[in-house]
C-alpha positions in Angstrom: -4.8 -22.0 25.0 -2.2 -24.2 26.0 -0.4 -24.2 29.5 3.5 -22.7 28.1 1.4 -19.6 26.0 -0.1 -18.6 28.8 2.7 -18.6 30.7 4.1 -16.6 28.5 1.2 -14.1 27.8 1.3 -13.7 31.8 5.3 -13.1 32.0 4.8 -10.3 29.6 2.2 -8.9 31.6 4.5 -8.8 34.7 7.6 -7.3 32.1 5.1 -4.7 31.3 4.2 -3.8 34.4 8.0 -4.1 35.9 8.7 -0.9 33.2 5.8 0.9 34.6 7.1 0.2 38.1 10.6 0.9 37.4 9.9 4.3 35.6 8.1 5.4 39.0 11.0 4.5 41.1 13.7 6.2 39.3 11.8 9.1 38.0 11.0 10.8 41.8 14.0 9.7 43.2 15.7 11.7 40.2 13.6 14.9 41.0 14.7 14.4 44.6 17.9 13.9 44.1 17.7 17.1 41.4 15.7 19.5 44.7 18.4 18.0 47.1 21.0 19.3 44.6 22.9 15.7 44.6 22.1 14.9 48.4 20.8 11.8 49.5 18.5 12.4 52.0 18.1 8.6 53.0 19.9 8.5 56.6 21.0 11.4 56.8 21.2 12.8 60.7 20.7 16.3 61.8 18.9 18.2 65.0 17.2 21.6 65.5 18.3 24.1 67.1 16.5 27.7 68.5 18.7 30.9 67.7 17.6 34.3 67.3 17.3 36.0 64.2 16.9 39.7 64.6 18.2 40.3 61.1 16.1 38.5 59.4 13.8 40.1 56.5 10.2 39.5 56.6 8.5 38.5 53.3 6.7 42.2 53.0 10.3 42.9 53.0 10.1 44.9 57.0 12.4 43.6 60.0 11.1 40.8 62.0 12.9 42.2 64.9 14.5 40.0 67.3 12.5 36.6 67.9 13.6 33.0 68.4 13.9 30.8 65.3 13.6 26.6 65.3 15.6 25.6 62.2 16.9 22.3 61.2 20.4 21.9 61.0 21.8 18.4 58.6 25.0 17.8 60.3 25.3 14.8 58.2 23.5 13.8 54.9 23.3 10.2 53.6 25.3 8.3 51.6 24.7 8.9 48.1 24.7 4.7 47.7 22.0 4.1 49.8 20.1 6.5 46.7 21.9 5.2 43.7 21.1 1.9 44.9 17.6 2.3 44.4 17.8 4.2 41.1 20.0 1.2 40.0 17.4 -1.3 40.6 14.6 1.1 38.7 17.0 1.6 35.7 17.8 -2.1 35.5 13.9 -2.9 35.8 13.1 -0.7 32.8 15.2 -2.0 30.6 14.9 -5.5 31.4 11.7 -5.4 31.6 11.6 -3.6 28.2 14.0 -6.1 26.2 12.2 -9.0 27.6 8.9 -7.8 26.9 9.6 -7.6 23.3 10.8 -11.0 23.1 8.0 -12.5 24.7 5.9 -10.9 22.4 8.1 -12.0 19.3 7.6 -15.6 21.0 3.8 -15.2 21.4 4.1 -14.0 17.2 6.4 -16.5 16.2 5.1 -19.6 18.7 8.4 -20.1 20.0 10.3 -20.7 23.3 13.3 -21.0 25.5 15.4 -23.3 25.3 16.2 -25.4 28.6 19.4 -23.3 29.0 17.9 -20.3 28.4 15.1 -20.9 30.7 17.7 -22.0 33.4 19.7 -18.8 32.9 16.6 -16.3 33.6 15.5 -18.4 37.1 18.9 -17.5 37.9 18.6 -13.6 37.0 14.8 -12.8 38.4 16.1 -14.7 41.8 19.5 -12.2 41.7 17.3 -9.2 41.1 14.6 -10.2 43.5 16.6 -10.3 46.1 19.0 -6.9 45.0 15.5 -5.3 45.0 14.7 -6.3 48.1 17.5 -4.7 49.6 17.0 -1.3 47.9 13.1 -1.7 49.2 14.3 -2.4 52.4 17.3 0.4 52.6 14.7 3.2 51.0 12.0 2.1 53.9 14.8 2.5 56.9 16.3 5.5 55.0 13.3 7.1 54.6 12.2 6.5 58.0 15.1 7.8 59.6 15.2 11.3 57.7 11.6 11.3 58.6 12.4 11.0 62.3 15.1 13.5 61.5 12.8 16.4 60.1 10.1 15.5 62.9 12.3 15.8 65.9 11.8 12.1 66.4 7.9 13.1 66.5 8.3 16.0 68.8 7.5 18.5 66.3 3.8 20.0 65.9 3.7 18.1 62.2 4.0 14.9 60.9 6.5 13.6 58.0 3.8 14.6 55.4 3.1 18.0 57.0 7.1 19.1 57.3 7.1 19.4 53.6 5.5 22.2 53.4 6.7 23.9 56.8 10.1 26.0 56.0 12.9 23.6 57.2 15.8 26.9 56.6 17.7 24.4 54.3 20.1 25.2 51.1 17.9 22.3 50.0 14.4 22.6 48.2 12.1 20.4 50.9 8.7 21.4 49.4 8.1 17.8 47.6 10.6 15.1 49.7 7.3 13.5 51.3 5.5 12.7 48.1 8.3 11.6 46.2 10.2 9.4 48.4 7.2 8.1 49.3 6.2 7.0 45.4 9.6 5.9 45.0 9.5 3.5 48.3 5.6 1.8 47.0 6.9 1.3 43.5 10.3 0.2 44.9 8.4 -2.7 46.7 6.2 -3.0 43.7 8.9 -3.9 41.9 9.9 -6.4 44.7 7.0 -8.5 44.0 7.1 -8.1 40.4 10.6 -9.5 41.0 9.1 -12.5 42.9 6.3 -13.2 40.4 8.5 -13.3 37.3 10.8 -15.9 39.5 7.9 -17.9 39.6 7.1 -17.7 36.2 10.5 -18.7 35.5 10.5 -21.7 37.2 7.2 -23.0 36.0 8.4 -22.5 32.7 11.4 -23.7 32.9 9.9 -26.9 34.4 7.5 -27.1 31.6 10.0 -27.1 28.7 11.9 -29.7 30.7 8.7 -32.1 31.5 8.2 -31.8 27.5 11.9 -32.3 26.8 12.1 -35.5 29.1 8.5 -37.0 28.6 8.5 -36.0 24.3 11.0 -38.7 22.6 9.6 -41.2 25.2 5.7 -41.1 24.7 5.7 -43.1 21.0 8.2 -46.2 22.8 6.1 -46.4 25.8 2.9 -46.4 23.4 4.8 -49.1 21.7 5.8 -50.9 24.7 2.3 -51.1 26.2 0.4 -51.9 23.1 3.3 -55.4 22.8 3.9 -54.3 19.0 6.6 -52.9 16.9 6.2 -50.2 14.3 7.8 -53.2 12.1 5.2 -55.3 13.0 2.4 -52.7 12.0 3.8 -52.6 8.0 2.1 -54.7 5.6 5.5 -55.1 3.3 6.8 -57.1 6.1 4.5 -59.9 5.6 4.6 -62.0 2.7 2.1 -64.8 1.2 4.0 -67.5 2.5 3.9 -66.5 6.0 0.0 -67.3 5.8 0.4 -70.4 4.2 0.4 -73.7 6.3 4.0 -75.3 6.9 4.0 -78.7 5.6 3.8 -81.7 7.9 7.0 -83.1 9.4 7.6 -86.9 8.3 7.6 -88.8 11.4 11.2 -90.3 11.9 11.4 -94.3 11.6 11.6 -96.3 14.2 13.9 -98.8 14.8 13.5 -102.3 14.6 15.6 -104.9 17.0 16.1 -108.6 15.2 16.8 -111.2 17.9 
């Protein structure tokens, strides 16, 4: 197989493994965001506090009586672009990844290729999105990690991060899932990231590729020509007539002149 189809074949891979990626980013971070009832959760600051609760209901439906209750208290939650970023860069994955996908394989069908400009114009696009995805990993890993330290108490609390989604948190905010979802979304997030990366190098090499073949093509049969000290006009029989076989005829020798004294 030669070297620019299987560059190809392999960016397709990585386009459809970007959609793959990019579905698992912006599909938990939509459930979140759906539990959280439109609240980011990334950075978001709160304490806990102790108060007592001697009206509150027991789940066999009895008082509890009076007794001291630890409940989390958001005083702020994050900004909803710290999300939105994120869920951006999945959307954009997906259907970038799905509308190049199905040109590489038209390619692949109809053994065809980029043109330089073309070529130049996607470096340029995998290296923006590589590094707008490597932001939104970076922001979900800090945002997750502080609303982790957040829920734990800054890891004073009897649980971990994974552990506090299933302890009762006394939010207006379904917690029961936050751990496993932000979680998926932050790994494919950075799966995407290096998906990112490997389709930049593809890129290049491709791009570098079509412009060796564009540079080196027209000039092969001149340099063939050059080396082998002929002409394509000397190679035609039509140029060369009997008469250029045939023996010239002898030059008369001139006279030479005689002196009289």
């Amino acid at each position: 197989m030669e070297l620019d189809r299987r560059l190809l074949l392999a960016h397709c891979a990585a386009h459809t493994l970007s959609v793959l990626a990019g579905l698992l980013v912006v599909v938990p971070l939509a459930l979140n965001g759906s539990a959280f009832k439109g609240r980011c959760a990334l950075f978001s600051s709160g304490s806990w506090r102790t108060e007592n609760r001697s009206e509150l209901t027991g789940q066999l439906g009895g008082p509890l009586g009076a007794r001291d209750l630890s409940h989390l208290v958001v005083q702020q939650w994050g900004p909803p672009a710290a999300c939105q970023f994120a869920t951006f860069v999945g959307i954009f994955t997906v259907l970038y990844g799905a509308a190049q996908g199905w040109r590489c394989l038209f390619y692949l069908h109809g053994r065809h290729d980029d043109t330089l400009f073309s070529s130049f114009l996607t470096v340029l696009l995998s290296l923006c999105v590589l590094f707008l995805s490597a932001g939104a990993s970076v922001t979900l890993s800090l945002g997750f990690a502080s609303w982790c330290d957040t829920v734990t108490d800054d890891n004073t609390r009897p649980y971990s991060c994974a552990e506090s989604q299933s302890v009762p948190l006394y939010l207006d905010v379904d917690t029961s899932s936050f751990y496993t979802e932000l979680t998926l979304a932050q790994a494919s997030l950075w799966f995407v990231t290096s998906l990112w990366l490997t389709q930049s190098v593809l890129s290049f090499l491709r791009l570098y590729h079509s412009h060796s073949q564009h540079i080196s093509g027209p000039c092969l049969p001149r340099e063939k020509e050059l080396l082998l000290g002929q002409t394509p006009s000397d190679d035609s029989p039509s140029d060369h007539s009997p008469s250029d076989h045939s023996p010239s005829p002898p030059h008369p020798l001139a006279s030479t002149p005689t002196l009289l004294v």
